[in-house]
C-alpha positions in Angstrom: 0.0 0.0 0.0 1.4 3.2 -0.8 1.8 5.7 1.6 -0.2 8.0 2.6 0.4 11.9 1.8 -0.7 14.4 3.8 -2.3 16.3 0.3 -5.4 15.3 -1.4 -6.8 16.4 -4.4 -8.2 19.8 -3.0 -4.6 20.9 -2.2 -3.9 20.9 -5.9 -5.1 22.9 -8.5 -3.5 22.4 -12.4 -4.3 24.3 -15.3 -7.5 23.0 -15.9 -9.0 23.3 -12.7 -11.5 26.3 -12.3 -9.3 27.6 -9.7 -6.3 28.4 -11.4 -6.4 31.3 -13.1 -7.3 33.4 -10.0 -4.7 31.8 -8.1 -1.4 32.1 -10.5 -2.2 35.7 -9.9 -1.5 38.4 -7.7 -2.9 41.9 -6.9 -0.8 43.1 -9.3 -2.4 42.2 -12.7 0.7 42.5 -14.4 2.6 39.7 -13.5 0.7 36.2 -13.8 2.4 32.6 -13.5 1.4 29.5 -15.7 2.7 27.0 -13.5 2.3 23.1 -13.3 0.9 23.3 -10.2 -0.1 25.4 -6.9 -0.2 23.8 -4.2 -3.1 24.8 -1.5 -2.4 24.2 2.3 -4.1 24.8 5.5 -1.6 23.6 7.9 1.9 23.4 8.6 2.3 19.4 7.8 0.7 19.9 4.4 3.0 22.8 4.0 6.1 20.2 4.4 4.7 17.5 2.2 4.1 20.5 -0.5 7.4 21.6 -0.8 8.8 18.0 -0.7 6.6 17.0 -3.7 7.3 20.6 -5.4 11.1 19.7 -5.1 10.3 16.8 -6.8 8.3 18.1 -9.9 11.0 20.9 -10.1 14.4 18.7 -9.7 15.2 20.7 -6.6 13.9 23.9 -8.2 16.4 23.7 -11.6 12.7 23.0 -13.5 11.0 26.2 -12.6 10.8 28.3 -9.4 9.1 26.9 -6.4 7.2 30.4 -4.7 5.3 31.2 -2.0 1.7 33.2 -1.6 0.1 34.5 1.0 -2.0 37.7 0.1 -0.3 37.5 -3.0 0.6 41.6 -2.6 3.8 41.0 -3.7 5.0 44.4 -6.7 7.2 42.9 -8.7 7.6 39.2 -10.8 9.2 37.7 -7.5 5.8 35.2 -6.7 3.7 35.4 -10.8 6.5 34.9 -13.3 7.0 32.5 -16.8 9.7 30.6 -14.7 7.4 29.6 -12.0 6.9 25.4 -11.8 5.3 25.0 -8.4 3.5 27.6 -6.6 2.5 27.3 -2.7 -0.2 28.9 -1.7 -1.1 29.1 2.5 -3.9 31.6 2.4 -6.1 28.3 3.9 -3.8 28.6 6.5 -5.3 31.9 8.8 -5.8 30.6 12.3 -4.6 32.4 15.4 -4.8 32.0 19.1 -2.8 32.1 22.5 0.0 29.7 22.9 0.4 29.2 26.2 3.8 26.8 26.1 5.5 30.1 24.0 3.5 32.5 26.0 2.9 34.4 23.1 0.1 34.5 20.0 0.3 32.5 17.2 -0.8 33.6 13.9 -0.6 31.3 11.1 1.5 32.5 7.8 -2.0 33.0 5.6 -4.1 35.6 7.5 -4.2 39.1 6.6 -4.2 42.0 7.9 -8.1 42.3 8.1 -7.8 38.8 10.0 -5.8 40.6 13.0 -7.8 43.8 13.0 -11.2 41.8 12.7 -10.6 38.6 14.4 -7.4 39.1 17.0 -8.9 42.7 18.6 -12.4 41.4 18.8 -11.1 38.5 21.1 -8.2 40.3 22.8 -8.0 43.6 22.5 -4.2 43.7 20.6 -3.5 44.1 16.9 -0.3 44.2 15.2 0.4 47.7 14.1 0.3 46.8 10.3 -0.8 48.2 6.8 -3.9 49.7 5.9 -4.3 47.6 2.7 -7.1 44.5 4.4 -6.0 42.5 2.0 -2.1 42.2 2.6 -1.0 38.3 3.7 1.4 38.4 6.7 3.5 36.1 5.1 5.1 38.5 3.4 3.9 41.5 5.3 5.5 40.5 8.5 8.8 39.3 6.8 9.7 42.9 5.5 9.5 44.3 8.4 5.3 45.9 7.9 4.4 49.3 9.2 1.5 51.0 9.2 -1.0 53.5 10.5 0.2 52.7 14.2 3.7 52.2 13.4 4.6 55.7 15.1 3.0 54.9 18.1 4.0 51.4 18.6 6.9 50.2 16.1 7.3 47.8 13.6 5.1 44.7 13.3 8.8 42.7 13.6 9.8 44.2 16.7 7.2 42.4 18.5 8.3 39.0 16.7 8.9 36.4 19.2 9.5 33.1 16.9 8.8 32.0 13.6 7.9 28.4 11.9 10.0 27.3 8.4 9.7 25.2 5.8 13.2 24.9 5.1 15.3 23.1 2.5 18.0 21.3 4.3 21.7 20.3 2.5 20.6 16.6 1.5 17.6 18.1 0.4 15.5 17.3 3.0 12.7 19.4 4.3 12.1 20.1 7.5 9.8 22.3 9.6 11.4 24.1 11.9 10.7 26.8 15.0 13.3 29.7 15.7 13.1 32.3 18.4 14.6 35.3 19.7 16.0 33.5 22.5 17.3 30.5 20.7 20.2 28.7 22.0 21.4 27.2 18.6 22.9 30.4 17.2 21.7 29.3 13.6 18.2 29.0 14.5 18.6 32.5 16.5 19.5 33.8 13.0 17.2 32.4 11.0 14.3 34.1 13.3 16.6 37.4 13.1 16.3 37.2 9.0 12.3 37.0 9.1 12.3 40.4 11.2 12.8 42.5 7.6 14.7 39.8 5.5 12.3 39.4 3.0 10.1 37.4 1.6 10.8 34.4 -0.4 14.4 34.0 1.2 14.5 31.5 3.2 11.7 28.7 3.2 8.3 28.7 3.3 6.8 30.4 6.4 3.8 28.4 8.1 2.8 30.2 11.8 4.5 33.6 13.8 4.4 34.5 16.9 4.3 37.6 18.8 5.0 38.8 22.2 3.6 42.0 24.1 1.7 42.3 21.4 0.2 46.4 21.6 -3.1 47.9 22.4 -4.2 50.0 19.5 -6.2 53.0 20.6 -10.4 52.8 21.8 -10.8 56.1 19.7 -9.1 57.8 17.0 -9.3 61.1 15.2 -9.2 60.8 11.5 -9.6 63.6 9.1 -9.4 63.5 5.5 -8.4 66.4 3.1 -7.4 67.7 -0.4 -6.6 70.8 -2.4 -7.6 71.1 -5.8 -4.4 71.4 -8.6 -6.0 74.5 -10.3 -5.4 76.3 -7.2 -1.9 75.7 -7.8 -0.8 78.7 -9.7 2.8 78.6 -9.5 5.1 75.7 -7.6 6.2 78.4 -3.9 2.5 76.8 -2.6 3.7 73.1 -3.7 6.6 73.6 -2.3 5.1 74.9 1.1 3.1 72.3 1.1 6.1 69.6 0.5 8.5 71.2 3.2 5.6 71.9 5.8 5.4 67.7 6.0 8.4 67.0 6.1 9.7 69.7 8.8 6.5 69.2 11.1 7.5 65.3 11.4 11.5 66.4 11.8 10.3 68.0 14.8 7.7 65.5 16.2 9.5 62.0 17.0 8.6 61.2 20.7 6.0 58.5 20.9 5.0 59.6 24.1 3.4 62.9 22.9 0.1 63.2 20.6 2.2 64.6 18.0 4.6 61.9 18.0 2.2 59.4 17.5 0.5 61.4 14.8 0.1 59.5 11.4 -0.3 61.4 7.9 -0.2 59.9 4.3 0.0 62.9 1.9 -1.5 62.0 -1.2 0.5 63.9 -4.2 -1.3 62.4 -7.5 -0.6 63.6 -11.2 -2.0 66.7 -12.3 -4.3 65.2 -14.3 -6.2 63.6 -10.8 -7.0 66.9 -9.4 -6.5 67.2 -6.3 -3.4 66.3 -3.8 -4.9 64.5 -0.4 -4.1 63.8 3.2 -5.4 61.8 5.6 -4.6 62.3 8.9 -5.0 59.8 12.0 -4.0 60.1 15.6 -5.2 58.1 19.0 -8.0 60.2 20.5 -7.2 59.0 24.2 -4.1 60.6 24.5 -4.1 63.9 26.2 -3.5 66.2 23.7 -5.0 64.5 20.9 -7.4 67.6 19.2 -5.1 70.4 19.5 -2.4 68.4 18.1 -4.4 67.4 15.0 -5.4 71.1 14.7 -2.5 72.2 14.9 -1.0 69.7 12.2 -3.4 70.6 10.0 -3.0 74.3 10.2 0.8 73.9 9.8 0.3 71.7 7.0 -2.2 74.1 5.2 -2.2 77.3 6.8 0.9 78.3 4.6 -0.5 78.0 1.2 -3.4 80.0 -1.0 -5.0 76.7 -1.9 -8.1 75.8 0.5 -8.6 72.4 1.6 -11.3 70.6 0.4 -13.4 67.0 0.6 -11.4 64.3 -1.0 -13.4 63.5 -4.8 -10.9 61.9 -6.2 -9.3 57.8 -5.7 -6.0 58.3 -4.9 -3.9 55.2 -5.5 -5.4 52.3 -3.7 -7.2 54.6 -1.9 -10.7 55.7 -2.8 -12.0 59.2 -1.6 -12.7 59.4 1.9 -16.0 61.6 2.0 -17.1 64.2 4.3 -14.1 64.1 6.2 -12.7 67.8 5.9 -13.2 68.2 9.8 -11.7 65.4 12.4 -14.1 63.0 13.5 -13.9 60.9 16.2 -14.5 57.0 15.5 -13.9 53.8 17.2 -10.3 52.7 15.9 -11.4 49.3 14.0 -14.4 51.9 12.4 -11.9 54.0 11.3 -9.5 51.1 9.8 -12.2 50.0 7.7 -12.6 53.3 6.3 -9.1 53.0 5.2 -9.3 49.5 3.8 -8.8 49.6 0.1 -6.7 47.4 -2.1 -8.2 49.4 -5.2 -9.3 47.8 -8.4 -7.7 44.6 -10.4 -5.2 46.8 -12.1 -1.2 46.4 -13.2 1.2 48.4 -11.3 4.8 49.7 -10.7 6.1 50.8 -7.8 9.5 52.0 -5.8 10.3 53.4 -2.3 12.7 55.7 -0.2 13.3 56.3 3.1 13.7 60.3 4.0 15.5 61.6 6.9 15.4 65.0 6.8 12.9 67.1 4.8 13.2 67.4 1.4 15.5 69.9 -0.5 14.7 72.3 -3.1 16.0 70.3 -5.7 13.9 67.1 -4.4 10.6 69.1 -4.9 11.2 70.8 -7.8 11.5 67.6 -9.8 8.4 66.0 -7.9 6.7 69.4 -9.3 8.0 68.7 -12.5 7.1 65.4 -13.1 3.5 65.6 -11.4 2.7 67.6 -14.4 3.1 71.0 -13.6 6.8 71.9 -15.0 8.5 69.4 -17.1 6.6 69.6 -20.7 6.4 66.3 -21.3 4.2 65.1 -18.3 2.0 68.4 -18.1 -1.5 66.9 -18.3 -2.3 67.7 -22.3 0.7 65.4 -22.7 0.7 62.6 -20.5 -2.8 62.1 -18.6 -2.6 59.0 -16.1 -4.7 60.5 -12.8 -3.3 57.1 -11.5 0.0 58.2 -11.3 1.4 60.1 -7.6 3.8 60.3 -5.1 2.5 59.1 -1.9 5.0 60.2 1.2 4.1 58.7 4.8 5.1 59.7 8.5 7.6 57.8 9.8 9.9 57.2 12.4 8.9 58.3 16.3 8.5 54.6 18.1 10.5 52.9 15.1 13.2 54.6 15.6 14.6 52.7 18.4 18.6 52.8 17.6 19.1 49.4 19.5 16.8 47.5 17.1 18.6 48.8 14.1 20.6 45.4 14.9 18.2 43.3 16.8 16.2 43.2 13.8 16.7 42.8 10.0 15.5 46.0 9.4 18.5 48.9 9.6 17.0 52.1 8.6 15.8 53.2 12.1 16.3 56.8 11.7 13.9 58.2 9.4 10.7 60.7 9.7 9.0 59.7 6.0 8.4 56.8 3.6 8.1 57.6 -0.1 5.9 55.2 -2.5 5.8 56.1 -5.9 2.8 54.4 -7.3 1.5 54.2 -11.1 -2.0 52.0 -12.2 -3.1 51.2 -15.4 -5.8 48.3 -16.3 -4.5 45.2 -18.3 -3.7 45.8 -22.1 -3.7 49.7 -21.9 -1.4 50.7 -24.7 0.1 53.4 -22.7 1.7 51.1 -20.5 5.3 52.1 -21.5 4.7 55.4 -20.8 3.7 54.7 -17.3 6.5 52.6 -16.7 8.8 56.0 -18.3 6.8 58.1 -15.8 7.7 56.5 -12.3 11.3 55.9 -13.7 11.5 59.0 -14.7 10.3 60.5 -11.8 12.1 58.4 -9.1 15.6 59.8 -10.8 15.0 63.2 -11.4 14.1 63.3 -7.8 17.1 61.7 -6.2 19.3 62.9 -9.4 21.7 64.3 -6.5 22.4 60.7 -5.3 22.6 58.9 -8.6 19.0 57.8 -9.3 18.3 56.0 -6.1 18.0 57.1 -2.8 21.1 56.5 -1.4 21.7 55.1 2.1 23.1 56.8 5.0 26.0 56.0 6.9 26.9 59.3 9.1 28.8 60.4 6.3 27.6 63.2 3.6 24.5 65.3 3.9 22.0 63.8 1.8 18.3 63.3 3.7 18.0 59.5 2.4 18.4 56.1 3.5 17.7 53.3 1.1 14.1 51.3 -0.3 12.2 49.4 1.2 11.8 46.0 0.7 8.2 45.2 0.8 7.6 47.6 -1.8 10.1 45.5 -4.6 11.8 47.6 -7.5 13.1 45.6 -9.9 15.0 48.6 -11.4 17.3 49.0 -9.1 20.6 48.4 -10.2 21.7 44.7 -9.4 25.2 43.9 -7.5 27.0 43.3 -10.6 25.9 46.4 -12.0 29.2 49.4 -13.0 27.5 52.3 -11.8 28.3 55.3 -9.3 24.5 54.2 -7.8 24.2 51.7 -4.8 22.9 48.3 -5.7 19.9 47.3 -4.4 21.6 44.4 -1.3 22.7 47.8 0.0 19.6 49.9 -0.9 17.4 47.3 1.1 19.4 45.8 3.7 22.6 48.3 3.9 25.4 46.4 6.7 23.1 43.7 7.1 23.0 41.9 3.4 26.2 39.2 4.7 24.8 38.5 7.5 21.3 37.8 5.4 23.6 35.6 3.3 25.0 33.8 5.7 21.3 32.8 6.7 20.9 31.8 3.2 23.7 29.6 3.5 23.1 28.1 6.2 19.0 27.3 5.6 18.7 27.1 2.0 21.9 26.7 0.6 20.8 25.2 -2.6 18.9 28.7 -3.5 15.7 26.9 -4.2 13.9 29.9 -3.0 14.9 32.5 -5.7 13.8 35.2 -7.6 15.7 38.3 -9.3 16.4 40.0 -6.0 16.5 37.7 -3.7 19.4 37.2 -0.6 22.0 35.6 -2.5 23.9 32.4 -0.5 27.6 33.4 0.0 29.7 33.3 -2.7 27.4 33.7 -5.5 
């Protein structure tokens, strides 16, 4: 008799099964996989005797990429791609409770964000201060080190990462699961935990369950408020710039987590001409004291300084639909205001990139966002390029993160800066304008850090420039690879700066056949 598998038919879906097409896809319509196989599993086991087989079908992964999805989020090619053979797929796998033995809570590799803001806080009160996007699968979210709304009042969703649980390819080819903790005795297993606190997805193995310690309350009450000026209103680029520099210096100077301000979160919203309007939206925790006149007084710096008024959001801004009727701060329970916020917008393509920002932005910096969001530079004025899917969205940052000691207790260095950039540009499958989105973002993303060779160069206390690298859960495949001859910085550095050899090493020592692979992955030493 043969023996008995822990998979059955449900767990796997080939080209002709009804499931496929909607699972060798990702939110991001434009990359989509025609593999032999996915793979669907609901628990850790299964997850084992998936990659087993998927070794198998793939001779050890040289037949087409074995890859991982979760909430299948992922920007770039790295999960949907031609050279995909086997894809695994744990979004079955969403369970979460107390463990008692780990004192900590468990959350299994497939749940989403949604799952821990609608199932974890009903039952317990915490939540993970992660994204905004529902839809987002901790499996990668986690990995990369997620932020979100929350992140300045309570940190990184890694720095409350206790242990993690791998599917791992072993020397002989062997696959094991295995458990790795913060305090691990076996220093390899110690940094295999460290490398899923902003390593990366699709590194390593395939992640099955996390678990989290001191995990935070999020607020009873928030204030949110959601805002835009209109584009006409901007007759000349002093306002824009205002605008630009007001942001940034207002978060400079607000980076304790133990006042309102410092826990004060702000996405400013600045889409393409052709949108018409810029937007904010605003959030801070309405229990601390302080909480009203802070956000007042954010907004007023934030728009006292220009002619434009502020307005109601019209306009879907990214992933973000308009948030109506919003202009003044209202007060609403915290999980009613994170559904507010819960887009993933529409089943679209998309490119993206990333920078972290230290220090406000220079002259230079906004002149070339003004340029190329269609006010300046002739050849993206509106008449000539029209995309209102196309912006520059810059978050708050910093404050809580910015812990200096878990620069190296986690895998996520850049602990030191006040904004995220995420350049953003949609389109919908078989637009024939889709090169010239792709120009646009490119085109944008240089001009803007032009000073610092097209990339947004990391920081290492020397030089005065006011960035610190990309972020890694927001994948660029244009950044210049390590082999590239350039004056720019590749992107191991761009990502991970001092901590890409000891990532490797990981690599080495956990999956030192590189079966988990894709054009930016952590390379094993040597190669």
């Amino acid at each position: 008799m043969a023996e008995k598998t822990a998979l059955s038919a449900e767990n796997r879906v080939g080209p002709g099964d009804p499931r496929y097409p909607s699972l060798s896809r990702g939110f991001n319509q434009r990359w989509i996989a025609r593999p032999s196989e996915i793979m669907v599993v609901g628990t850790p086991e299964e997850t084992r005797e998936a990659l087993a087989e998927a070794l198998e079908k793939t001779s050890n992964g040289r037949d087409g990429r074995i890859t991982v999805r979760s909430g299948g989020h992922c920007y770039e090619d790295f999960v949907c791609s031609d050279d995909v053979g086997v894809i695994i797929d744990v979004s079955p796998m969403c369970g979460m409770h107390y463990d008692e033995e780990k004192e900590a809570y468990c959350v299994e590799a497939g749940a989403t964000n949604w799952h821990v803001y609608s199932h974890l806080y009903p039952a317990t009160g915490l939540a993970l201060p992660g994204g905004s996007c529902y839809s987002v699968g901790l499996g990668g979210h986690i990995i990369g080190g997620g932020f979100g709304l929350l992140s300045r009042q309570s940190g990184l969703t890694v720095d409350y990462l206790y242990a993690v649980e791998v599917a791992v390819v072993r020397d002989d080819h062997r696959v094991e699961l295995v458990t790795a903790a913060r305090d691990d005795d076996d220093p390899k297993k110690k940094a295999l935990w460290w490398a899923h606190t902003g390593g990366g997805g699709g590194n390593f193995g395939v992640v099955t369950r996390f678990w989290f310690r001191d995990v935070p309350e999020p607020p009873s009450e928030v204030l949110l408020s959601a805002l835009a000026w209109d584009w006409a209103d901007f007759k000349d680029k002093s306002d824009f710039h205002a605008l630009v520099t007001a942001f940034g210096t207002y978060f400079q100077e607000h980076q304790d987590p133990e006042t309102p301000e410092g826990r004060l979160f702000a996405m400013l919203k600045l889409n393409h001409a052709s949108n018409g309007q810029i937007g904010m939206t605003v959030q801070l925790d309405a229990g601390i004291e302080g909480a009203k006149e802070a956000m007042d007084h954010f907004i007023r710096t934030v728009d006292g300084g220009i002619r434009p008024t502020a307005t109601e959001q019209r306009s879907t801004m990214g992933e973000h639909p308009p948030i109506a009727r919003m202009k003044r701060p209202r007060r609403l329970p915290w999980l009613t205001a994170t559904q507010s916020l819960n887009g993933s917008g529409e089943n679209r393509c998309g490119k993206y990139k990333s920078a972290y920002i230290r220090k406000p932005f220079t002259d230079a910096q906004i002149d070339a966002m003004w340029d190329h969001l269609g006010r300046g530079k002739e050849r993206f004025k509106p008449e000539k390029y029209r995309n209102p899917d196309s912006l520059i969205q810059i978050d708050s940052y910093g404050s809580a993160i910015n812990d200096p000691e878990l620069a190296t207790a986690t895998a996520v260095p850049q602990r030191d800066s006040i904004l995220k950039m995420q350049y953003q540009v949609y389109w919908f499958p078989g637009d024939e304008k889709e090169k010239d989105y792709v120009d646009w973002i490119r085109q944008t993303f240089q001009a803007v850090f032009s000073a610092t060779g097209g990339v947004p160069k990391t920081y290492s206390g020397k030089g005065d420039h006011n960035t610190d690298g990309c972020y890694i859960n927001y994948p660029d495949g244009d950044l210049p690879g390590p082999e590239a001859d350039g004056a720019a910085e590749p992107w191991p550095v761009l990502y991970y700066k001092g901590a890409y050899k000891a990532l490797q090493q990981v690599k080495s020592d956990w999956d030192p056949h590189n079966v988990f692979r894709h054009h930016q992955s952590v390379r094993p030493k040597g190669r």
